[in-house]
C-alpha positions as CSV (number, residue, x, y, z in Angstrom):
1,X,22.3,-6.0,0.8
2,X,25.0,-5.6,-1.9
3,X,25.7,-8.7,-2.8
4,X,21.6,-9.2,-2.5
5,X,21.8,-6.9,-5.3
6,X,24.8,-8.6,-7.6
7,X,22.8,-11.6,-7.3
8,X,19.5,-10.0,-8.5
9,X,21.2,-8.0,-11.2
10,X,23.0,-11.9,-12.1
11,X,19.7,-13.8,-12.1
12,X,17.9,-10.6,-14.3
13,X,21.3,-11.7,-16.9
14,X,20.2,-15.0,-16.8
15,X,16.6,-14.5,-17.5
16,X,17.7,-11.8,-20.3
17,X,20.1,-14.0,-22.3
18,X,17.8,-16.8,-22.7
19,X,14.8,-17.0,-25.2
20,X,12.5,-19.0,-23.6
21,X,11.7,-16.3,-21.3
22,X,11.6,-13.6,-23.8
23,X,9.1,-16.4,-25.7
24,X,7.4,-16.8,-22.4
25,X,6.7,-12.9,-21.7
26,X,6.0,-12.4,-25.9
27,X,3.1,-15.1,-25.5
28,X,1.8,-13.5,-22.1
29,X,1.5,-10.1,-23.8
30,X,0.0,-11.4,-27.1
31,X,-2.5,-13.1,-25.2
32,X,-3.8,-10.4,-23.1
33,X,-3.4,-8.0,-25.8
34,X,-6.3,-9.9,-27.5
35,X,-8.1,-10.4,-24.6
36,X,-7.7,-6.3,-24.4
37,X,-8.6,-5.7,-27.9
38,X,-11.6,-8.3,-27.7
39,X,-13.0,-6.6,-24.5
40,X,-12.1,-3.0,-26.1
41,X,-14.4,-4.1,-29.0
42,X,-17.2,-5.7,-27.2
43,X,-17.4,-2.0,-24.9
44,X,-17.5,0.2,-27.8
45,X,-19.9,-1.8,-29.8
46,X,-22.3,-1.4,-26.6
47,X,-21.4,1.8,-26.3
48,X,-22.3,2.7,-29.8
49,X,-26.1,0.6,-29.4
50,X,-26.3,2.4,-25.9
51,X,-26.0,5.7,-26.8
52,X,-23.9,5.5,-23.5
53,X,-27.0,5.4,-21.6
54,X,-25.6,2.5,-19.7
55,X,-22.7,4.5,-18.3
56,X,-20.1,1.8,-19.0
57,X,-16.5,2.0,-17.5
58,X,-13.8,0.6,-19.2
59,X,-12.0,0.1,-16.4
60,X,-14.1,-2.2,-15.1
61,X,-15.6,-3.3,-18.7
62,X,-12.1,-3.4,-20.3
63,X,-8.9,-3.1,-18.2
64,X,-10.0,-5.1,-15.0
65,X,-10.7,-8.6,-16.5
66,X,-7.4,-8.2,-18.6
67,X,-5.1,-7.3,-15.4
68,X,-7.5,-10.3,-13.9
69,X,-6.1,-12.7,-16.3
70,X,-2.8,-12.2,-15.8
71,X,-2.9,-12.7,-12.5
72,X,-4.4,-16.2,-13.4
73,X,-1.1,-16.5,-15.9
74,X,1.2,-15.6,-13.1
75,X,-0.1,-18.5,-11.4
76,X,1.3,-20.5,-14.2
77,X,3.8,-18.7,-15.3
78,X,6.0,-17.9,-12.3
79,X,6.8,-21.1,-11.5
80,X,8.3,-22.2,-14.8
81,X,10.2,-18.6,-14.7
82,X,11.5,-19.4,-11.4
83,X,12.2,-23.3,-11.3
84,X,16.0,-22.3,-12.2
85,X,16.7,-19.7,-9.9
86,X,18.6,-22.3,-7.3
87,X,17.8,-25.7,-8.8
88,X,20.1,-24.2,-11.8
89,X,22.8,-23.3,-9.5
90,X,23.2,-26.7,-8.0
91,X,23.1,-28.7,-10.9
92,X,25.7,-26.4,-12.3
93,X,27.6,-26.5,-9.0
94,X,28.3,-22.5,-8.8
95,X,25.8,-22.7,-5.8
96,X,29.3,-24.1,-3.8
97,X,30.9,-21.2,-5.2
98,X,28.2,-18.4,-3.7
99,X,28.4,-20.3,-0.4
100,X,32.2,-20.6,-0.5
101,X,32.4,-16.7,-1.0
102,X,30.8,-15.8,2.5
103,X,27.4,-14.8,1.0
104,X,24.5,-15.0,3.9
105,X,22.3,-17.6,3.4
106,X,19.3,-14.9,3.1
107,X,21.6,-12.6,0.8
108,X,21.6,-15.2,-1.5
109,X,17.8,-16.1,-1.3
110,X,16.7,-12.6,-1.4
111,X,19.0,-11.6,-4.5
112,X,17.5,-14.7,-6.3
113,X,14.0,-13.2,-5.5
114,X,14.8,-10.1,-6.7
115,X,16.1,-10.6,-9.5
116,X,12.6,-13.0,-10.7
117,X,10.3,-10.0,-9.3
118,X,12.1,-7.7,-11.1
119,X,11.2,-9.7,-14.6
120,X,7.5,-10.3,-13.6
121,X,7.2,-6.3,-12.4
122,X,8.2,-5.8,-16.2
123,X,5.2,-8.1,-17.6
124,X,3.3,-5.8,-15.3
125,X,4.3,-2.8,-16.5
126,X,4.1,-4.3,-20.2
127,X,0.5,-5.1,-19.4
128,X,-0.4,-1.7,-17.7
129,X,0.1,0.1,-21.0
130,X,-2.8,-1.5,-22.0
131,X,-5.2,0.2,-20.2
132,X,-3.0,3.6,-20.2
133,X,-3.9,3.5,-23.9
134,X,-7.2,4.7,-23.7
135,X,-5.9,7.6,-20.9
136,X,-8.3,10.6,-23.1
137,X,-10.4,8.4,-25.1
138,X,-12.6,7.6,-22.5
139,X,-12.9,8.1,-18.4
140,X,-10.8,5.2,-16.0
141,X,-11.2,4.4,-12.8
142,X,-7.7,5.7,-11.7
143,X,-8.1,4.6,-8.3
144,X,-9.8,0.9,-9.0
145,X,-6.5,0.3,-11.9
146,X,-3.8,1.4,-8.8
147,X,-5.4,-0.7,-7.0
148,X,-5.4,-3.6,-9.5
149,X,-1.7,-2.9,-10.1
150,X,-1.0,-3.3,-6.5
151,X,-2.6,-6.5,-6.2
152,X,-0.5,-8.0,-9.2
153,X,2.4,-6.2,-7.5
154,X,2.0,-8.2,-4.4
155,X,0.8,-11.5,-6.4
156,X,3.8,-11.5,-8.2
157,X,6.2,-11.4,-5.0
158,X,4.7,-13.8,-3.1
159,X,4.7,-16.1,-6.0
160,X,8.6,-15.4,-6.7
161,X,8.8,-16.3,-3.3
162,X,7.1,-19.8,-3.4
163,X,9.4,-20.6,-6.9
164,X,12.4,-19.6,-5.4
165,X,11.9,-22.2,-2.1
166,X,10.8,-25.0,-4.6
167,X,13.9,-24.4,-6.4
168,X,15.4,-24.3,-3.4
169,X,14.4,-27.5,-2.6
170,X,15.3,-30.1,-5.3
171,X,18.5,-30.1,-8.1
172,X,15.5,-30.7,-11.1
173,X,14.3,-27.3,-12.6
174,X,11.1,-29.5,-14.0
175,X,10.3,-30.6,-10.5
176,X,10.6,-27.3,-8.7
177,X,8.1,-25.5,-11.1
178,X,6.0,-28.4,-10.4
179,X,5.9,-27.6,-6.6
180,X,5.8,-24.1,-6.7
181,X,2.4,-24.6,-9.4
182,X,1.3,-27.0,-6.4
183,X,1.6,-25.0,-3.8
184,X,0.1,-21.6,-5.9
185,X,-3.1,-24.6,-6.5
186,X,-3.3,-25.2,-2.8
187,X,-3.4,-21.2,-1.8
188,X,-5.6,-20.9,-4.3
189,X,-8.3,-23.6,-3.4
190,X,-7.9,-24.5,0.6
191,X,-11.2,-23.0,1.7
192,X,-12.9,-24.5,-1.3
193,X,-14.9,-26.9,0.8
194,X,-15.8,-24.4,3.1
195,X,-16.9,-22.6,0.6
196,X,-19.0,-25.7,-0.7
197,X,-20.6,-25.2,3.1
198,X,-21.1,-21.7,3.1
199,X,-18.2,-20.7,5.2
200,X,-17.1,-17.2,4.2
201,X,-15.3,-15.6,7.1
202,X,-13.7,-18.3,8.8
203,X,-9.9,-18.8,9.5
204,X,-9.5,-21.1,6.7
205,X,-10.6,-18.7,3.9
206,X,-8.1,-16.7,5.1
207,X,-5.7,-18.8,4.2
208,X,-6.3,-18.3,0.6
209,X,-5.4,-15.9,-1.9
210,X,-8.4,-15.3,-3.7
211,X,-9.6,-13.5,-0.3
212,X,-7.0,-11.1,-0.7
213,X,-6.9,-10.6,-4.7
214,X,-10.4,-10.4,-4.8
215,X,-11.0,-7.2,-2.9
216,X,-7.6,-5.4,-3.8
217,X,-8.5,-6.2,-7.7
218,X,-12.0,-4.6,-6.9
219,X,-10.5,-1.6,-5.3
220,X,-10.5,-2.0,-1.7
221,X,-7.1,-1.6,0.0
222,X,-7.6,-3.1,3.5
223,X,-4.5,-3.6,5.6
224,X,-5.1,-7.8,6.2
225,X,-5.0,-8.2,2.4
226,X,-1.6,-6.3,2.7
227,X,-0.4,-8.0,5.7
228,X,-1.4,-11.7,4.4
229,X,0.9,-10.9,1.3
230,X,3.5,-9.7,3.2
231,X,3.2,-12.8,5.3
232,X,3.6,-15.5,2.6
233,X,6.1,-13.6,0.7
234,X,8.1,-13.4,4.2
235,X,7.5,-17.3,4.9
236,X,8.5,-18.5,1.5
237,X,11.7,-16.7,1.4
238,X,12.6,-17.9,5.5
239,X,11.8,-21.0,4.6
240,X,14.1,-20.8,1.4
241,X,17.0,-19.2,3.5
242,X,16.7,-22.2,5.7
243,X,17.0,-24.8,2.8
244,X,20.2,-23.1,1.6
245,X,21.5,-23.1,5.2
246,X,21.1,-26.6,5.4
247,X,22.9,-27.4,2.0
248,X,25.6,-25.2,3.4
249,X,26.0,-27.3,6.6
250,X,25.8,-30.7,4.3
251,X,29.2,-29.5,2.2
Protein backbone atom coordinates (compact mmCIF):
# COMPACT_ATOMS: atom_id res chain seq x y z
CA UNK A 1 0.00 0.00 0.00
CA UNK A 2 3.06 2.40 0.40
CA UNK A 3 4.46 2.35 -2.59
CA UNK A 4 0.54 2.47 -3.93
CA UNK A 5 0.84 5.70 -2.28
CA UNK A 6 4.42 7.07 -3.74
CA UNK A 7 3.00 6.30 -6.98
CA UNK A 8 -0.23 8.23 -6.49
CA UNK A 9 1.51 11.16 -4.74
CA UNK A 10 4.15 10.79 -8.32
CA UNK A 11 1.30 10.74 -10.80
CA UNK A 12 -0.68 13.94 -8.67
CA UNK A 13 3.26 15.70 -9.53
CA UNK A 14 2.80 14.88 -12.88
CA UNK A 15 -0.58 16.11 -13.36
CA UNK A 16 0.47 19.39 -11.14
CA UNK A 17 3.50 20.45 -13.18
CA UNK A 18 1.87 20.35 -16.46
CA UNK A 19 -0.48 23.11 -17.83
CA UNK A 20 -2.63 21.44 -19.88
CA UNK A 21 -4.33 19.96 -16.98
CA UNK A 22 -4.48 23.05 -14.94
CA UNK A 23 -6.05 24.56 -18.61
CA UNK A 24 -8.18 21.52 -18.67
CA UNK A 25 -9.70 21.88 -14.91
CA UNK A 26 -9.76 26.09 -15.60
CA UNK A 27 -12.07 25.47 -18.64
CA UNK A 28 -14.31 22.80 -16.72
CA UNK A 29 -14.88 25.25 -13.91
CA UNK A 30 -15.55 28.35 -16.16
CA UNK A 31 -17.95 26.39 -17.96
CA UNK A 32 -20.03 25.26 -15.21
CA UNK A 33 -19.58 28.40 -13.47
CA UNK A 34 -21.79 29.86 -16.21
CA UNK A 35 -23.93 27.28 -16.49
CA UNK A 36 -24.33 28.07 -12.44
CA UNK A 37 -24.73 31.63 -12.88
CA UNK A 38 -27.15 31.19 -15.88
CA UNK A 39 -29.43 28.79 -13.89
CA UNK A 40 -28.91 31.11 -10.66
CA UNK A 41 -30.41 33.93 -12.84
CA UNK A 42 -33.17 32.09 -14.57
CA UNK A 43 -34.44 30.89 -10.60
CA UNK A 44 -34.37 34.24 -9.16
CA UNK A 45 -36.03 35.95 -12.11
CA UNK A 46 -38.97 33.34 -11.48
CA UNK A 47 -38.76 33.75 -8.19
CA UNK A 48 -39.18 37.36 -8.29
CA UNK A 49 -42.46 36.97 -11.08
CA UNK A 50 -43.68 34.10 -8.60
CA UNK A 51 -43.76 35.76 -5.59
CA UNK A 52 -42.35 32.26 -4.64
CA UNK A 53 -45.69 30.86 -4.99
CA UNK A 54 -44.08 28.11 -7.03
CA UNK A 55 -41.89 26.88 -4.15
CA UNK A 56 -38.84 26.52 -6.33
CA UNK A 57 -35.62 24.64 -4.96
CA UNK A 58 -32.43 25.58 -6.08
CA UNK A 59 -31.11 22.53 -5.53
CA UNK A 60 -32.98 20.99 -7.96
CA UNK A 61 -33.52 24.35 -10.10
CA UNK A 62 -29.89 25.36 -9.78
CA UNK A 63 -27.24 23.10 -8.32
CA UNK A 64 -28.48 19.59 -9.74
CA UNK A 65 -28.27 20.27 -13.53
CA UNK A 66 -24.78 21.95 -12.95
CA UNK A 67 -23.27 18.81 -10.88
CA UNK A 68 -25.31 16.94 -13.90
CA UNK A 69 -23.14 18.49 -16.41
CA UNK A 70 -20.08 17.65 -15.08
CA UNK A 71 -20.70 14.36 -14.89
CA UNK A 72 -21.36 14.57 -18.71
CA UNK A 73 -17.65 16.43 -18.86
CA UNK A 74 -16.10 13.64 -16.78
CA UNK A 75 -17.17 11.54 -19.48
CA UNK A 76 -14.86 13.53 -21.69
CA UNK A 77 -12.59 14.69 -19.66
CA UNK A 78 -11.14 11.71 -17.77
CA UNK A 79 -9.94 9.96 -20.48
CA UNK A 80 -7.68 12.73 -21.92
CA UNK A 81 -6.59 13.27 -18.00
CA UNK A 82 -5.79 9.70 -17.79
CA UNK A 83 -4.33 8.58 -21.35
CA UNK A 84 -0.76 9.18 -19.70
CA UNK A 85 -0.90 7.49 -16.63
CA UNK A 86 0.89 4.13 -18.04
CA UNK A 87 1.05 4.82 -21.79
CA UNK A 88 3.49 7.79 -20.60
CA UNK A 89 5.50 5.47 -18.65
CA UNK A 90 6.29 3.08 -21.37
CA UNK A 91 7.02 5.40 -23.98
CA UNK A 92 9.46 6.96 -21.54
CA UNK A 93 10.63 3.49 -20.50
CA UNK A 94 10.55 4.27 -16.50
CA UNK A 95 7.67 1.69 -16.50
CA UNK A 96 10.93 -1.04 -16.68
CA UNK A 97 12.16 0.77 -13.85
CA UNK A 98 8.79 0.42 -11.50
CA UNK A 99 8.70 -3.28 -12.47
CA UNK A 100 12.48 -3.72 -11.94
CA UNK A 101 12.07 -2.32 -8.38
CA UNK A 102 9.76 -5.22 -7.10
CA UNK A 103 6.52 -3.10 -7.23
CA UNK A 104 3.29 -5.48 -7.37
CA UNK A 105 1.66 -5.41 -10.45
CA UNK A 106 -1.65 -4.07 -8.61
CA UNK A 107 0.57 -1.54 -6.44
CA UNK A 108 1.45 0.02 -9.45
CA UNK A 109 -2.08 0.06 -11.08
CA UNK A 110 -3.79 1.24 -8.02
CA UNK A 111 -1.20 4.10 -7.26
CA UNK A 112 -1.70 5.28 -10.93
CA UNK A 113 -5.50 5.36 -10.09
CA UNK A 114 -5.07 7.13 -7.18
CA UNK A 115 -3.28 9.55 -8.04
CA UNK A 116 -5.96 10.56 -11.30
CA UNK A 117 -9.00 10.28 -8.63
CA UNK A 118 -7.35 12.35 -6.49
CA UNK A 119 -7.23 15.29 -9.38
CA UNK A 120 -10.91 14.68 -10.52
CA UNK A 121 -12.15 14.60 -6.50
CA UNK A 122 -10.56 18.26 -6.67
CA UNK A 123 -12.80 19.37 -9.78
CA UNK A 124 -15.49 17.97 -7.57
CA UNK A 125 -14.83 19.78 -4.73
CA UNK A 126 -14.10 22.92 -7.02
CA UNK A 127 -17.55 22.47 -8.40
CA UNK A 128 -19.38 21.83 -4.98
CA UNK A 129 -18.58 25.36 -3.90
CA UNK A 130 -20.93 26.32 -6.30
CA UNK A 131 -23.92 25.28 -4.81
CA UNK A 132 -22.42 25.92 -1.04
CA UNK A 133 -22.54 29.51 -2.14
CA UNK A 134 -26.05 30.04 -1.71
CA UNK A 135 -25.76 27.94 1.89
CA UNK A 136 -28.24 31.10 3.73
CA UNK A 137 -29.55 32.74 0.74
CA UNK A 138 -31.97 30.36 0.07
CA UNK A 139 -33.04 26.59 1.39
CA UNK A 140 -30.94 23.34 -0.31
CA UNK A 141 -31.75 20.02 -0.47
CA UNK A 142 -28.79 18.87 1.73
CA UNK A 143 -29.63 15.39 1.35
CA UNK A 144 -30.42 15.39 -2.67
CA UNK A 145 -26.59 17.58 -3.20
CA UNK A 146 -24.84 14.47 -0.85
CA UNK A 147 -26.28 12.42 -2.79
CA UNK A 148 -25.30 14.18 -6.09
CA UNK A 149 -21.77 14.42 -4.77
CA UNK A 150 -21.65 10.76 -4.13
CA UNK A 151 -22.71 9.85 -7.47
CA UNK A 152 -19.88 12.13 -9.09
CA UNK A 153 -17.62 10.53 -6.44
CA UNK A 154 -18.25 7.08 -7.72
CA UNK A 155 -18.50 8.34 -11.51
CA UNK A 156 -15.22 9.65 -11.24
CA UNK A 157 -13.53 6.35 -9.92
CA UNK A 158 -14.87 4.11 -12.19
CA UNK A 159 -13.88 6.25 -14.96
CA UNK A 160 -10.17 6.63 -13.62
CA UNK A 161 -10.42 3.10 -13.65
CA UNK A 162 -11.42 2.56 -17.40
CA UNK A 163 -8.40 5.38 -18.40
CA UNK A 164 -5.92 3.85 -16.47
CA UNK A 165 -6.51 0.08 -18.28
CA UNK A 166 -6.63 1.86 -21.75
CA UNK A 167 -3.40 3.36 -20.87
CA UNK A 168 -2.51 0.34 -19.79
CA UNK A 169 -3.04 -1.14 -22.93
CA UNK A 170 -1.22 0.69 -25.74
CA UNK A 171 2.38 2.97 -25.73
CA UNK A 172 0.16 6.01 -27.61
CA UNK A 173 -1.37 8.51 -24.99
CA UNK A 174 -3.87 9.76 -28.09
CA UNK A 175 -5.05 6.22 -28.54
CA UNK A 176 -5.70 5.24 -24.94
CA UNK A 177 -7.95 8.38 -24.32
CA UNK A 178 -9.62 7.26 -27.30
CA UNK A 179 -10.50 3.82 -25.77
CA UNK A 180 -11.27 4.79 -22.48
CA UNK A 181 -13.99 7.68 -24.32
CA UNK A 182 -15.14 4.40 -26.15
CA UNK A 183 -15.71 2.32 -23.65
CA UNK A 184 -17.32 5.42 -21.16
CA UNK A 185 -19.85 5.66 -24.88
CA UNK A 186 -20.55 1.98 -24.66
CA UNK A 187 -21.57 2.07 -20.64
CA UNK A 188 -23.31 4.85 -21.41
CA UNK A 189 -25.55 3.62 -24.42
CA UNK A 190 -25.74 -0.49 -24.29
CA UNK A 191 -29.36 -0.72 -23.32
CA UNK A 192 -30.27 1.94 -25.81
CA UNK A 193 -32.10 -0.43 -28.08
CA UNK A 194 -33.81 -1.88 -25.31
CA UNK A 195 -34.74 1.18 -24.45
CA UNK A 196 -36.04 1.85 -28.19
CA UNK A 197 -38.37 -1.38 -27.17
CA UNK A 198 -39.45 -0.48 -23.91
CA UNK A 199 -37.17 -2.57 -21.92
CA UNK A 200 -36.60 -0.90 -18.62
CA UNK A 201 -35.71 -3.50 -16.06
CA UNK A 202 -33.95 -6.00 -17.81
CA UNK A 203 -30.33 -7.32 -17.34
CA UNK A 204 -28.99 -5.32 -19.99
CA UNK A 205 -30.02 -1.86 -18.59
CA UNK A 206 -28.18 -2.83 -15.92
CA UNK A 207 -25.33 -2.83 -17.60
CA UNK A 208 -25.26 0.86 -18.07
CA UNK A 209 -24.40 3.72 -16.06
CA UNK A 210 -27.08 5.95 -16.61
CA UNK A 211 -29.18 3.37 -14.38
CA UNK A 212 -27.05 4.03 -11.68
CA UNK A 213 -26.31 7.92 -12.04
CA UNK A 214 -29.73 8.58 -12.66
CA UNK A 215 -31.26 7.59 -9.33
CA UNK A 216 -28.11 8.53 -7.03
CA UNK A 217 -28.20 12.14 -8.84
CA UNK A 218 -31.97 12.26 -7.94
CA UNK A 219 -31.31 11.29 -4.43
CA UNK A 220 -31.93 7.70 -3.93
CA UNK A 221 -29.01 5.73 -2.48
CA UNK A 222 -29.83 2.11 -3.28
CA UNK A 223 -27.13 -0.42 -2.57
CA UNK A 224 -27.13 -1.99 -6.52
CA UNK A 225 -26.19 1.51 -7.71
CA UNK A 226 -23.30 1.28 -5.15
CA UNK A 227 -22.45 -2.18 -5.78
CA UNK A 228 -22.46 -1.81 -9.85
CA UNK A 229 -19.86 1.16 -9.28
CA UNK A 230 -17.93 -0.74 -7.11
CA UNK A 231 -18.01 -3.52 -9.63
CA UNK A 232 -16.60 -1.67 -12.69
CA UNK A 233 -14.17 0.30 -10.83
CA UNK A 234 -12.92 -3.21 -9.40
CA UNK A 235 -12.97 -4.84 -13.10
CA UNK A 236 -11.19 -2.00 -14.74
CA UNK A 237 -8.41 -1.87 -12.38
CA UNK A 238 -8.03 -6.21 -12.44
CA UNK A 239 -8.09 -6.07 -15.77
CA UNK A 240 -5.29 -3.24 -15.72
CA UNK A 241 -3.12 -5.26 -13.11
CA UNK A 242 -3.34 -8.06 -15.55
CA UNK A 243 -2.00 -5.96 -18.53
CA UNK A 244 1.03 -4.77 -16.53
CA UNK A 245 1.61 -8.37 -15.44
CA UNK A 246 1.83 -9.41 -18.84
CA UNK A 247 4.27 -6.64 -19.91
CA UNK A 248 6.22 -7.79 -16.93
CA UNK A 249 6.47 -11.40 -18.18
CA UNK A 250 7.29 -10.04 -21.90
CA UNK A 251 10.79 -8.16 -20.47
Amino acid sequence: MKASLILAAHEWRRLRVQAWPWLLLAGVVAVLAWLFLSRLDTFLSLQDSTGNSLNLGASAQVAAPVLGWLAILLLLLVPLLGSRSIAGERRAHSLNLLLAAGIGDGAIVLGKWLGLLGWLLLLIALTALMPASLIGTTPLDFGRLAANLLALGLLASALAAIAVYASSVTTQPILAAALALLINLVLCTVDLGARAAKVEFGFINWLALPSHFGPLSEGVVASVDLVWFGLVTALFLALATRQVASLRSAD
